[in-house]
Structure formats: structure tokens, C-alpha cells
Chimera marker file (.cmm) of the C-alpha trace (Angstrom):
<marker_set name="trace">
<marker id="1" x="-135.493" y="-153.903" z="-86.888" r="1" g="1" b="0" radius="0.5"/>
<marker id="2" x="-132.952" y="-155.542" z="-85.001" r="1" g="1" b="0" radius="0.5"/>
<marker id="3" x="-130.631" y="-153.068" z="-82.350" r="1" g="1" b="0" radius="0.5"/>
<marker id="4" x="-126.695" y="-153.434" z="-82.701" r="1" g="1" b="0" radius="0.5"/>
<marker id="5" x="-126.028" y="-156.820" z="-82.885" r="1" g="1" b="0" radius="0.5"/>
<marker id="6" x="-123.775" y="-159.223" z="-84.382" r="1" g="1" b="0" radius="0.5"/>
<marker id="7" x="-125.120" y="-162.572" z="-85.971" r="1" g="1" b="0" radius="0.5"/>
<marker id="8" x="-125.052" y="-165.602" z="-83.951" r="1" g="1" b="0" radius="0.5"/>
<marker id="9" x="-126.399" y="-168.574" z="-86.665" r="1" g="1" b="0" radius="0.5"/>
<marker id="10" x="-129.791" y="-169.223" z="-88.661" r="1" g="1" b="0" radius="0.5"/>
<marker id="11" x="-132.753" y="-169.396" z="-86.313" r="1" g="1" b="0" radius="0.5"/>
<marker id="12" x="-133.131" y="-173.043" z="-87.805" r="1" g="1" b="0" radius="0.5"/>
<marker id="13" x="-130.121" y="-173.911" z="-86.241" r="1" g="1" b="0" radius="0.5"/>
<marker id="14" x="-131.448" y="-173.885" z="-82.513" r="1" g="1" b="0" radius="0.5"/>
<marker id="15" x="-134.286" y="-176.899" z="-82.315" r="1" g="1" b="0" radius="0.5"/>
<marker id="16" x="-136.989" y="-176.799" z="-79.671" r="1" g="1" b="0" radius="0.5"/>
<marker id="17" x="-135.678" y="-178.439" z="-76.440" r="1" g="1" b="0" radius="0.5"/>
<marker id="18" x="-133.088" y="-179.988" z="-79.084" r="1" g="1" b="0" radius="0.5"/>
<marker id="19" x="-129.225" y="-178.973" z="-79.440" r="1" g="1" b="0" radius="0.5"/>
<marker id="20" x="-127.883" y="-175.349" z="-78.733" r="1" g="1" b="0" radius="0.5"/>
<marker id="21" x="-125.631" y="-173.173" z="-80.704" r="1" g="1" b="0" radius="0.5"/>
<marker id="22" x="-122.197" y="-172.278" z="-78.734" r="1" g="1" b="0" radius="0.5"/>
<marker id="23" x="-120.897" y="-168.821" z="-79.468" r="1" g="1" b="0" radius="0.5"/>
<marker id="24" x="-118.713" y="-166.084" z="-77.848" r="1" g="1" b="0" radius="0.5"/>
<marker id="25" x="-119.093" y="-162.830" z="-76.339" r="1" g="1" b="0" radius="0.5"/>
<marker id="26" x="-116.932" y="-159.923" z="-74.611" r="1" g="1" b="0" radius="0.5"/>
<marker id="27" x="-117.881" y="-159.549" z="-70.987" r="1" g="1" b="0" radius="0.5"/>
<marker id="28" x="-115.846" y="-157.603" z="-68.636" r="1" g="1" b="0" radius="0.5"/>
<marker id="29" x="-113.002" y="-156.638" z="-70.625" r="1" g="1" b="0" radius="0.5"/>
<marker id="30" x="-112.481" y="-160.795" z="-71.990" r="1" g="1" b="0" radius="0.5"/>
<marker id="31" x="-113.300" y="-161.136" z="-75.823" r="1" g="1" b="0" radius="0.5"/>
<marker id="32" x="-113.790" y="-164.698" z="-75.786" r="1" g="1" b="0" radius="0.5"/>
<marker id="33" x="-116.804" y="-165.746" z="-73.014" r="1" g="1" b="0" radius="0.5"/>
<marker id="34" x="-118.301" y="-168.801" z="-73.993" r="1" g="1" b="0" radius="0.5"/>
<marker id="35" x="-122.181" y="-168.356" z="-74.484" r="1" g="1" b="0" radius="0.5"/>
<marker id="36" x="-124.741" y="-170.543" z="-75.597" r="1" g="1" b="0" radius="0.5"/>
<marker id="37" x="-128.334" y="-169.746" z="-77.332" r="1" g="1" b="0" radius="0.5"/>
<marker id="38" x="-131.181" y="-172.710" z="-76.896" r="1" g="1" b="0" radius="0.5"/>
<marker id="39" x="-135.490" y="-172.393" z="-77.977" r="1" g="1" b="0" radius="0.5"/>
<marker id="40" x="-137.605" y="-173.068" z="-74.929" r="1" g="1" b="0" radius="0.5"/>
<marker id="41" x="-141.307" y="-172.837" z="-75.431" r="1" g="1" b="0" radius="0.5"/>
<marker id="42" x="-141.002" y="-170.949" z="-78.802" r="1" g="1" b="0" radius="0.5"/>
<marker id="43" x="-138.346" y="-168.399" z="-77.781" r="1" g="1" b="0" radius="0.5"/>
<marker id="44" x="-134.797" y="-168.243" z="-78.073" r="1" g="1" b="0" radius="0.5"/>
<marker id="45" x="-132.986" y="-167.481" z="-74.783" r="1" g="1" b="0" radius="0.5"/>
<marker id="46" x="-128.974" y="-166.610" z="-74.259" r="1" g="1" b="0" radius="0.5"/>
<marker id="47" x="-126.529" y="-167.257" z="-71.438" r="1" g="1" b="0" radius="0.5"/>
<marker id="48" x="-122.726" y="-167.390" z="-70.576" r="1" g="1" b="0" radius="0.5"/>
<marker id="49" x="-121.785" y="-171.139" z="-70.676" r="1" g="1" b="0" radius="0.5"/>
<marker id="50" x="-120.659" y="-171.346" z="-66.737" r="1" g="1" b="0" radius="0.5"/>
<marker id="51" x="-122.378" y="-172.244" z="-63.943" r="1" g="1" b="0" radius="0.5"/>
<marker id="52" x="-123.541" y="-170.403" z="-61.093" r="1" g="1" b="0" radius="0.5"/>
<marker id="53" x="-121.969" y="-172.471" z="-58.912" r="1" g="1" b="0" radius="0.5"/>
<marker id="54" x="-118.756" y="-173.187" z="-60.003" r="1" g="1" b="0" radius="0.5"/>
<marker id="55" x="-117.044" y="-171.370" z="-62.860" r="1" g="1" b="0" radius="0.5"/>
<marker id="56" x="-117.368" y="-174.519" z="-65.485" r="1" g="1" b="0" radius="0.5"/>
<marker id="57" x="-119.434" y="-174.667" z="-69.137" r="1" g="1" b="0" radius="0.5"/>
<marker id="58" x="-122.691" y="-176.285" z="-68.492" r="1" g="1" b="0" radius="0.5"/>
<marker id="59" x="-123.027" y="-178.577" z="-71.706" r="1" g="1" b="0" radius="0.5"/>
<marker id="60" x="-122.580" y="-182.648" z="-71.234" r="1" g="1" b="0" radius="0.5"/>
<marker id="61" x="-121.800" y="-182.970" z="-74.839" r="1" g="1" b="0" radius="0.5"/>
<marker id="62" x="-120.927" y="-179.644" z="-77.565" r="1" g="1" b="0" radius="0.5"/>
<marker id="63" x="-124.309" y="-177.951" z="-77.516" r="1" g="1" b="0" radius="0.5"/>
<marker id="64" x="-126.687" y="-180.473" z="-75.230" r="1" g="1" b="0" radius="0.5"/>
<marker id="65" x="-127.815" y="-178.257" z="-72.455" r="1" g="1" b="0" radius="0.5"/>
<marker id="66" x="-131.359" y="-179.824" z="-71.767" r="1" g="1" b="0" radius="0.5"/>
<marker id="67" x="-131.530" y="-182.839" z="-69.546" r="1" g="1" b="0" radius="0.5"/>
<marker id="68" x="-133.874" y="-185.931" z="-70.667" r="1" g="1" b="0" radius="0.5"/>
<marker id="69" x="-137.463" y="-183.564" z="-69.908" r="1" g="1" b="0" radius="0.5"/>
<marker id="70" x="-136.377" y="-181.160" z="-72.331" r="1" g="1" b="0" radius="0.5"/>
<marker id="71" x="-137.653" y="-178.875" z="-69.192" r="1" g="1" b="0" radius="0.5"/>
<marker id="72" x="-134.669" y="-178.132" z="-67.639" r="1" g="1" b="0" radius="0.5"/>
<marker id="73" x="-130.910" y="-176.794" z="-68.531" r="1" g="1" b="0" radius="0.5"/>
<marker id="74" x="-128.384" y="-178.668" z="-66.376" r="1" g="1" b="0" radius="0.5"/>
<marker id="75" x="-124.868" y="-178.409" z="-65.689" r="1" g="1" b="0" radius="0.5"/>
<marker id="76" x="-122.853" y="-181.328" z="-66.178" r="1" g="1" b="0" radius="0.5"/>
<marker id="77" x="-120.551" y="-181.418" z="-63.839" r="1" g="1" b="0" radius="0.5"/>
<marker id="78" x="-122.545" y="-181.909" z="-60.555" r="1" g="1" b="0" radius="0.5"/>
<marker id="79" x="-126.024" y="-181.833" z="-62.018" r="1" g="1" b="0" radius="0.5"/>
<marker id="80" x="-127.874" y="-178.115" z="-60.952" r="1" g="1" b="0" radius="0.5"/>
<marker id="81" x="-130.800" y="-178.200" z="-63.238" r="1" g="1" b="0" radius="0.5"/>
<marker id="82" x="-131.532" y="-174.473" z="-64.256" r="1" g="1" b="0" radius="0.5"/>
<marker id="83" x="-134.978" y="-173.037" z="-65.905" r="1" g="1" b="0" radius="0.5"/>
<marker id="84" x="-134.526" y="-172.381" z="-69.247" r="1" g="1" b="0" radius="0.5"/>
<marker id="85" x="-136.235" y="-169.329" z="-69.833" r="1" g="1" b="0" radius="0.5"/>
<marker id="86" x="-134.747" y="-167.299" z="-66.959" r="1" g="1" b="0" radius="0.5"/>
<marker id="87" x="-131.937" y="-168.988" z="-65.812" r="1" g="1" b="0" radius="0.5"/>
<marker id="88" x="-132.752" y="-169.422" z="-62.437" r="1" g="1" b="0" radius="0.5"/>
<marker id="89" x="-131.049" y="-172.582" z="-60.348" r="1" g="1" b="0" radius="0.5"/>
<marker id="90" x="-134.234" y="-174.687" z="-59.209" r="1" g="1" b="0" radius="0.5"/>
<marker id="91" x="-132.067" y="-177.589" z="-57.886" r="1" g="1" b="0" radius="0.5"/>
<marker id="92" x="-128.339" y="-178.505" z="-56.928" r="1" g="1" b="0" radius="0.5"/>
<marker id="93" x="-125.920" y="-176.813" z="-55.005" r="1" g="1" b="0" radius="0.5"/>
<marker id="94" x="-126.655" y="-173.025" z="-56.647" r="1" g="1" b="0" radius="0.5"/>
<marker id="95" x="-130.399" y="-173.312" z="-55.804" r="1" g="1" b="0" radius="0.5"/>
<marker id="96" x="-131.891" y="-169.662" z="-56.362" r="1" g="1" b="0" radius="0.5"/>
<marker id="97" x="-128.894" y="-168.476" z="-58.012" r="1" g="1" b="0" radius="0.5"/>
<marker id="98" x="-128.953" y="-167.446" z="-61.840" r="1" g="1" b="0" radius="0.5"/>
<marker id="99" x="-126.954" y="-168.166" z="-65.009" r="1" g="1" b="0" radius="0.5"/>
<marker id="100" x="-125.526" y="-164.772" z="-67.065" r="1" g="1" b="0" radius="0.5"/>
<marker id="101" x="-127.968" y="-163.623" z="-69.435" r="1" g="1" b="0" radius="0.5"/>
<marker id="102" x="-127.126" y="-162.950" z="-72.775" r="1" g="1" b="0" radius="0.5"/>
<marker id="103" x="-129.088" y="-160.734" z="-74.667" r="1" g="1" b="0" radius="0.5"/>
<marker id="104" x="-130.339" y="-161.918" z="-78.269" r="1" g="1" b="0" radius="0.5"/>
<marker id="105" x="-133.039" y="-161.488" z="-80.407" r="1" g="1" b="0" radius="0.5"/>
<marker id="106" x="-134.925" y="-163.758" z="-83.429" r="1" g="1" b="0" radius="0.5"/>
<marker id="107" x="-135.425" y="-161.849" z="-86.947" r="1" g="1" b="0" radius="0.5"/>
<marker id="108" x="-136.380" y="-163.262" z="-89.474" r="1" g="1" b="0" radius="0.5"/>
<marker id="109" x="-135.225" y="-166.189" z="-89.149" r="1" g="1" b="0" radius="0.5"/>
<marker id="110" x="-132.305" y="-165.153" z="-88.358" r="1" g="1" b="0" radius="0.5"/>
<marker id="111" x="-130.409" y="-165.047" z="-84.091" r="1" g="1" b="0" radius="0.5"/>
<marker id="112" x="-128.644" y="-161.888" z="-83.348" r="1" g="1" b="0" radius="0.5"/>
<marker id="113" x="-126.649" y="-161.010" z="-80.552" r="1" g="1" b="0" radius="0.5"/>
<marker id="114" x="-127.409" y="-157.885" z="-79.002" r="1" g="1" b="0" radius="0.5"/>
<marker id="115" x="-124.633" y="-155.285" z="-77.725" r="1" g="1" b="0" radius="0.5"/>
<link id1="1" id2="2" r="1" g="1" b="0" radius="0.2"/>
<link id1="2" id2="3" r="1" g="1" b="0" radius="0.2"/>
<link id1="3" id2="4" r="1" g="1" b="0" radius="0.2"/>
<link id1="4" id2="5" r="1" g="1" b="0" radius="0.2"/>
<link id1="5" id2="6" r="1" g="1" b="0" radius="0.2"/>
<link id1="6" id2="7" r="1" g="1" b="0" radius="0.2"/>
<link id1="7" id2="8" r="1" g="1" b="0" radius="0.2"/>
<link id1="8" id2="9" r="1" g="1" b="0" radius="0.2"/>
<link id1="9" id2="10" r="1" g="1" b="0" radius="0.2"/>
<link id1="10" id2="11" r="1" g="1" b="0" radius="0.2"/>
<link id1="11" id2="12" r="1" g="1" b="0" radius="0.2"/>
<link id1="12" id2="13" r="1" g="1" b="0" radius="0.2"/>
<link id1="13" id2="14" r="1" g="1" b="0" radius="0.2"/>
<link id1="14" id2="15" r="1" g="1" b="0" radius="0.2"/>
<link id1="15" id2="16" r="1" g="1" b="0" radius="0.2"/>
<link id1="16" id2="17" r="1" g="1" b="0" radius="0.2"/>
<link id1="17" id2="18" r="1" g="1" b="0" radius="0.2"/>
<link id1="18" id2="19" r="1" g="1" b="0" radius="0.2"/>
<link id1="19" id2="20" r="1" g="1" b="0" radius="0.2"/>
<link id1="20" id2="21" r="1" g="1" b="0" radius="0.2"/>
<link id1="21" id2="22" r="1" g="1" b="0" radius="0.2"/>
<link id1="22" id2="23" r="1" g="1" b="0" radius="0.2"/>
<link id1="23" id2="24" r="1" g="1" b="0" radius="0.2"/>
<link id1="24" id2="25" r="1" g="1" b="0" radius="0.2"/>
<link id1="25" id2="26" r="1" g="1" b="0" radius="0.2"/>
<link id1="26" id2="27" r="1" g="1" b="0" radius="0.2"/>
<link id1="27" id2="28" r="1" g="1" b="0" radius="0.2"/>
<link id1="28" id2="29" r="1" g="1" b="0" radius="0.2"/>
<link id1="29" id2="30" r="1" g="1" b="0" radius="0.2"/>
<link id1="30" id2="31" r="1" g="1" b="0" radius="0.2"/>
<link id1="31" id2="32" r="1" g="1" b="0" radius="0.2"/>
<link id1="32" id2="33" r="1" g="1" b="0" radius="0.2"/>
<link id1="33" id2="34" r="1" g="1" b="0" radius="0.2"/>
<link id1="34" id2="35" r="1" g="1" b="0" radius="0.2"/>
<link id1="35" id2="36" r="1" g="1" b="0" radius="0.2"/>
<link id1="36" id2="37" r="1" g="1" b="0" radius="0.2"/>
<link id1="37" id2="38" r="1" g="1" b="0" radius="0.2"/>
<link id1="38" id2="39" r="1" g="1" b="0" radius="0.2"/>
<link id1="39" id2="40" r="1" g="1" b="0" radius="0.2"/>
<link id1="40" id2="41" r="1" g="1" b="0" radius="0.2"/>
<link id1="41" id2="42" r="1" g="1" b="0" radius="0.2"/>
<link id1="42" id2="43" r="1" g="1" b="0" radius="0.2"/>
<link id1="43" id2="44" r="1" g="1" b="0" radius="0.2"/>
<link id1="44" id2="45" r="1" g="1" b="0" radius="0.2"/>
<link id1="45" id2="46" r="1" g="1" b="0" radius="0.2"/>
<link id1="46" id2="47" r="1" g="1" b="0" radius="0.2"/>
<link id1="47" id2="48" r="1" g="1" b="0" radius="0.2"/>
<link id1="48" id2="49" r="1" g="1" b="0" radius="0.2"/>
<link id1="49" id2="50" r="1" g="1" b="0" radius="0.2"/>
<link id1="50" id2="51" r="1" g="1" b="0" radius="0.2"/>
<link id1="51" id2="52" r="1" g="1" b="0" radius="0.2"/>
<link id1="52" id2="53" r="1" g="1" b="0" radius="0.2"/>
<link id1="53" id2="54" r="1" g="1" b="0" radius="0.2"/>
<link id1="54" id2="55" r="1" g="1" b="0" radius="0.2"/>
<link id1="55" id2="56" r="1" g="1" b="0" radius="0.2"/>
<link id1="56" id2="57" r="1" g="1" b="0" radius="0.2"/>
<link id1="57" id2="58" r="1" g="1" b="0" radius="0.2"/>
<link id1="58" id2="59" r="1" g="1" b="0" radius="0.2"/>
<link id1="59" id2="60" r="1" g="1" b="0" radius="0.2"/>
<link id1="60" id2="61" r="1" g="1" b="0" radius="0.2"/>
<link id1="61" id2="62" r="1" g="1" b="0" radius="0.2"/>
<link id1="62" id2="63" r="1" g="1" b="0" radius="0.2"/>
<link id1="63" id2="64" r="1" g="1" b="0" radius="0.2"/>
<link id1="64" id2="65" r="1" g="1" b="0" radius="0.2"/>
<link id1="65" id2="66" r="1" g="1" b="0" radius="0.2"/>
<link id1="66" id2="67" r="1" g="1" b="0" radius="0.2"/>
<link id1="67" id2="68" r="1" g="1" b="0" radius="0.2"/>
<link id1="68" id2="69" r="1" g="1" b="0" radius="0.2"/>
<link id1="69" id2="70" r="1" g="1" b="0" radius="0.2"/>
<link id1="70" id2="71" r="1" g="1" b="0" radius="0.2"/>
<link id1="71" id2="72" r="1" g="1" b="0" radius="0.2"/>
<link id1="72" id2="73" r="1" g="1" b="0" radius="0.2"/>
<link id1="73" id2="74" r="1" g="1" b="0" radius="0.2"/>
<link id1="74" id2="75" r="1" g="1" b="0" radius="0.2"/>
<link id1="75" id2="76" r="1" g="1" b="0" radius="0.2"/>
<link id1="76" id2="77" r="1" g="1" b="0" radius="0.2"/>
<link id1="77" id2="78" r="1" g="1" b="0" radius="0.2"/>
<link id1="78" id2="79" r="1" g="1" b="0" radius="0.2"/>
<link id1="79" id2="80" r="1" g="1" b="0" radius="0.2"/>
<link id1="80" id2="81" r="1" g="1" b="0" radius="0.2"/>
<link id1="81" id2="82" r="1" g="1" b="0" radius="0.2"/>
<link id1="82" id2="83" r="1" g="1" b="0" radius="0.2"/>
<link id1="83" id2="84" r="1" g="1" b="0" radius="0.2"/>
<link id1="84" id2="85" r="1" g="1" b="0" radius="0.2"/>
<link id1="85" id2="86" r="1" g="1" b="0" radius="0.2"/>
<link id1="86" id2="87" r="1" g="1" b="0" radius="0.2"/>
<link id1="87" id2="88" r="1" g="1" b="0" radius="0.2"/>
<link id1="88" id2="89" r="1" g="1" b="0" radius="0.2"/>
<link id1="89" id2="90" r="1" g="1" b="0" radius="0.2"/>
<link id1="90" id2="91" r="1" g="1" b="0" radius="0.2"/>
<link id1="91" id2="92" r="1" g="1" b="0" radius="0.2"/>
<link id1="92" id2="93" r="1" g="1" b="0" radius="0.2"/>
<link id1="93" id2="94" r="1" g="1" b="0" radius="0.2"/>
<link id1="94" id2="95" r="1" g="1" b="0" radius="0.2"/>
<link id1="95" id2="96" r="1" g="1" b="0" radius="0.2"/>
<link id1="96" id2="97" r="1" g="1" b="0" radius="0.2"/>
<link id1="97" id2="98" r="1" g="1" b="0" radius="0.2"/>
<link id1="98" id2="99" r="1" g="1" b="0" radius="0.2"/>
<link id1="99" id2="100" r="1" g="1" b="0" radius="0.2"/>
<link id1="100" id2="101" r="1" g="1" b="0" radius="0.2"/>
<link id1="101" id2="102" r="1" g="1" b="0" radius="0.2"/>
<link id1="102" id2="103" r="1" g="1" b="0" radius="0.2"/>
<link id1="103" id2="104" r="1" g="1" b="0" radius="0.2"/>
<link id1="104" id2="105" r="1" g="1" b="0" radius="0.2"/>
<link id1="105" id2="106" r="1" g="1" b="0" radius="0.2"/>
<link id1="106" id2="107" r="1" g="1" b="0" radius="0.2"/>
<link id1="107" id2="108" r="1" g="1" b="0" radius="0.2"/>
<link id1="108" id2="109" r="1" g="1" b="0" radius="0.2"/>
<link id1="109" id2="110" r="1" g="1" b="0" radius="0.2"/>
<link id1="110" id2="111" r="1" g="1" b="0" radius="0.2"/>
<link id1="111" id2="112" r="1" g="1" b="0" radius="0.2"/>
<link id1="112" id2="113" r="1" g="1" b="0" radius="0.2"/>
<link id1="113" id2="114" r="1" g="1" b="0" radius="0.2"/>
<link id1="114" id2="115" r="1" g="1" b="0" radius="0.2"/>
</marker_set>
């Protein structure tokens, strides 16, 4: 059973530590947030696409969040290296602050975003 939601792609679509899907959201009153959605560890995890440092989208290339480990999201403009699964800055100039979460969910086979 999946809550109010709105479809964000085909669960296919989102690779272990490979490529994310970009997508939109509302968030405070703006209808066009950019968001992304990547698989970490078997689970598919959601955040706005800006840093928690400065207000710029994280991705070095559309969709390529994960730096060489495939451990780590990192922001391409000045390289703060976030965990994937809660967000959390481990290393750059944000260090202990978080991304946005996003709140999704996987059914069958299928990525929903949840309102």
C-alpha cells in the first residue's frame, strides 16, 4: 500500500551506488525544488539537490551523486562528502550538518514520492 504519493520513475531506474534519478518537489510554498532519489545498500533514499553548506545542487554530472567509493554522496562544488543513507555531512566545510530529506518509498518496483 503506498501513502499519497506521486510517482517518481521505475525502481530499475536508480542502480546501486550507480546514477540517480533527478525530480522535483514543492517545499515551502516553491513548486519546483530540485530533489534527487539514489539506492544505497539496498534502499532507496531521497533528498533536495542543495547542499548544506551553500545553497547549490550537489551532482558533478546530471544524476552522479556518489564519489569514486560508491560510499559517499558529495557535492561538487567544494567537495563535502555526505552519507548516503542519512544525509549527514561527514567531511568538508558543512561537517555534521544534513542534506533535506525527501520522503519516498519502493513498491513494487515502482519509487513513489511521498506527500
Amino acid at each position: 500500500m503506498v501513502a499519497a504519493s506521486r510517482l517518481i520513475c521505475d525502481a530499475r531506474e536508480i542502480e546501486e551506488g550507480g546514477r540517480g534519478v533527478r525530480f522535483v518537489v514543492e517545499r515551502n510554498g516553491n513548486p519546483s525544488q530540485p530533489a534527487f532519489a539514489v539506492r544505497f545498500e539496498g534502499v532507496v533514499y531521497a533528498y533536495l539537490n542543495r547542499c548544506a553548506h551553500i545553497p547549490v545542487e550537489l551532482d558533478w554530472a546530471p544524476g552522479e551523486f556518489f564519489d569514486v567509493s560508491k560510499l559517499y554522496l558529495i557535492c561538487s562544488t567544494h567537495g563535502a562528502m555526505y552519507l548516503p543513507d542519512t544525509g549527514r555531512c561527514v567531511a568538508g566545510p558543512c561537517k555534521g550538518c544534513n542534506l533535506v530529506r525527501v520522503p519516498v518509498q519502493e513498491v513494487d518496483g515502482k519509487v513513489y514520492l511521498i506527500d
